[in-house]
Every structure is written in C-alpha cells, then in structure tokens.
C-alpha positions, 0 to 999 in steps of 0.5 A: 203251420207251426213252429212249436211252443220256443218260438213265436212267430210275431217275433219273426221280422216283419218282412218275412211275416208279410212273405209267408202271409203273402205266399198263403194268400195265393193259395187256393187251399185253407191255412191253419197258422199257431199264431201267437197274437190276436190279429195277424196283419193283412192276412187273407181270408183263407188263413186261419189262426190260433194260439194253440191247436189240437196238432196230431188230431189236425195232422189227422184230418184226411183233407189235410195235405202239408205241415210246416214246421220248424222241425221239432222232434215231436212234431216231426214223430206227429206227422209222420204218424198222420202220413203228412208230408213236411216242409221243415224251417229249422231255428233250433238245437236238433231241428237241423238234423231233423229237417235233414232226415225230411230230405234224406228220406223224402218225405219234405223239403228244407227252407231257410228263413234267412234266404226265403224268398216269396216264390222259392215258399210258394214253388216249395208248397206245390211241390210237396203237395203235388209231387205224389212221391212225398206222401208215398214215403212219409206213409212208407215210413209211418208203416216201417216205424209201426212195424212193432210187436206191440202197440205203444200202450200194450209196451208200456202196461208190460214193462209197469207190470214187469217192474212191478213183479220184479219189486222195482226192478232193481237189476235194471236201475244204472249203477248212476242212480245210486252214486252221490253227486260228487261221484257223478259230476267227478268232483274228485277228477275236476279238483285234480284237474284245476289243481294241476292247471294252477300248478302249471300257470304258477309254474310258468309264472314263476319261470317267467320271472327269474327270465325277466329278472336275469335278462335285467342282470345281464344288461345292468352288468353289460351296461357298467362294463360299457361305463368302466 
C-alpha cells in the first residue's frame, strides 16, 4: 500500500489510521505500508513499513496479490506492468480519473476515504484478491499495452540516433520553441484585453454618474416647484 510521494499517511485522521491498521490486521496476508514515520501505532505483526520501497520491483513479486494506491499515473502504468490488480483512493489532481478507468476496465475497485468504513476496506481486499476476474483483465491490459514493435529502450535509442542524423531534428521542433516569452504568453492579446475591460468599467463609471447626477437635478427642480 502506498500513496506516493505528495501525501503522507501520518497526516491522515487518526481514526481512518486505526481502520486500515484494523482491516490489515484481520488478514491472513503480509502488509507492506510506505509509511512515512518511524512507528506506526498499534500495528499487528504481519504489517510491514517503510519510508520508501523498490515499488515496481514489489509489484514484481509472484506472491504479490494486490496494490493500493492512491492513483497516481506512474503507480497505476507500474502495476499494470507487473499484472496487479488495484484498489484505488484518490485525493489528488488526475487520480480521480485514474481510479475511474480501474473501474471502467476491471482491473480494481474505487474507495473513498471520506465514507470508508472498516468492513466496506476489508470486503473490498477479498474481493480483489478473490475474484480471478481482476488479474484476468489487468494482464489482459499489460499485454495490450506491450502489444508495440519496439520495446521502450529500443524506442528511444532510435529516435536519439534519429535526432542525431538529422543534426537536431530541427523540422520536428514546434514553432513554440523559437517564440519569445511575449509571443507565447500573448502579452500583446492579454494588454488589449485589460485595456478594453478598463475602457468598458470606466465607461459605465462615468454612465453612472451623469444618471446620479440628472436624478439629483430632477428632484432638486421637482422639490422647488412644490416650494413655490
């Protein structure tokens, strides 16, 4: 279990703390938690922790049977590589499409920490690690995504070679690389903009006034009619 390097676990409330320890003590399996503190309280014997871990080579691991993760791109691509089924929390940016796509492809399950309960982690635990039909797809999917002509280090020493004959490539370079700052933020656009805004606020600003100041003249000139 892990949830990458942007969130630490110890900061997580207490009583959601004590659940997961809770739930993992039931299991008759060996917990590895990236736990980012020294102890982790009341914690049983089968649960291990670490401040950092060899992640893709621990995917690896024929004996291991399920990641939780918080969704992270790179941990996701990492398990699906090893062929491990997920169970995904997310708290961040893209891991909630992430986690999504788990669900969508059937390769893990959703949590939300908010509404987790005890039984609801540890009735989502068996079912990813019983039900065959997770491992079936995540393989399925680590064989569709491997499905390429060339391996990834065989891709990338051919495009530094291309690159290289080519002195630079320069016909692959976008047209962004060689435009100042000014050019790409459209500082030009952006000062047309504010002044067209200004224009507009000082024009209503200005509007506002000659109707405030004729209602004045109006009822000034209504009030010494009434007077004579």
């Amino acid at each position: 279990m892990s949830y990458g390097t942007n969130v630490s676990p110890s900061q997580l409330p207490p009583e959601k703390i004590q659940m997961i320890v809770n739930v993992f003590s039931r299991l008759p399996y060996d917990v590895i938690w990236k736990w980012d503190k020294d102890e982790l309280p009341r914690r049983s014997k089968n649960i291990k922790i670490s401040k950092w871990l060899p992640q893709s080579d621990l995917l690896r691991h024929p004996k291991v049977l399920l990641f939780i993760t918080q969704g992270g791109l790179q941990s996701t691509d990492e398990a699906i590589t090893a062929g491990v089924p997920l169970i995904g929390m997310p708290m961040l940016g893209d891991q909630w499409y992430n986690v999504e796509q788990y669900v969508r492809h059937g390769i893990g399950v959703r949590l939300d920490l908010e509404d987790l309960t005890e039984e609801k982690f540890y009735n989502a635990i068996n079912t990813t690690i019983n039900d065959k039909s997770f491992r079936q797809n995540v393989e399925r999917l680590r064989t569709v995504m491997s499905d390429q002509p060339q391996s990834a280090l065989e891709r990338a020493v051919w495009w530094t070679e291309y690159v290289l004959r080519h002195k630079g490539a320069k016909h692959l370079r976008s047209p962004a690389a060689n435009m100042s700052w000014g050019e790409f933020l459209e500082i030009e656009l952006v000062t047309y903009l504010l002044l067209g805004l200004t224009s507009v606020i000082f024009a209503i600003v200005i509007f506002m006034y000659y109707v405030v100041l004729f209602i004045k003249r109006y009822y000034n000139a209504n009030k010494k009619q009434k007077s004579n």
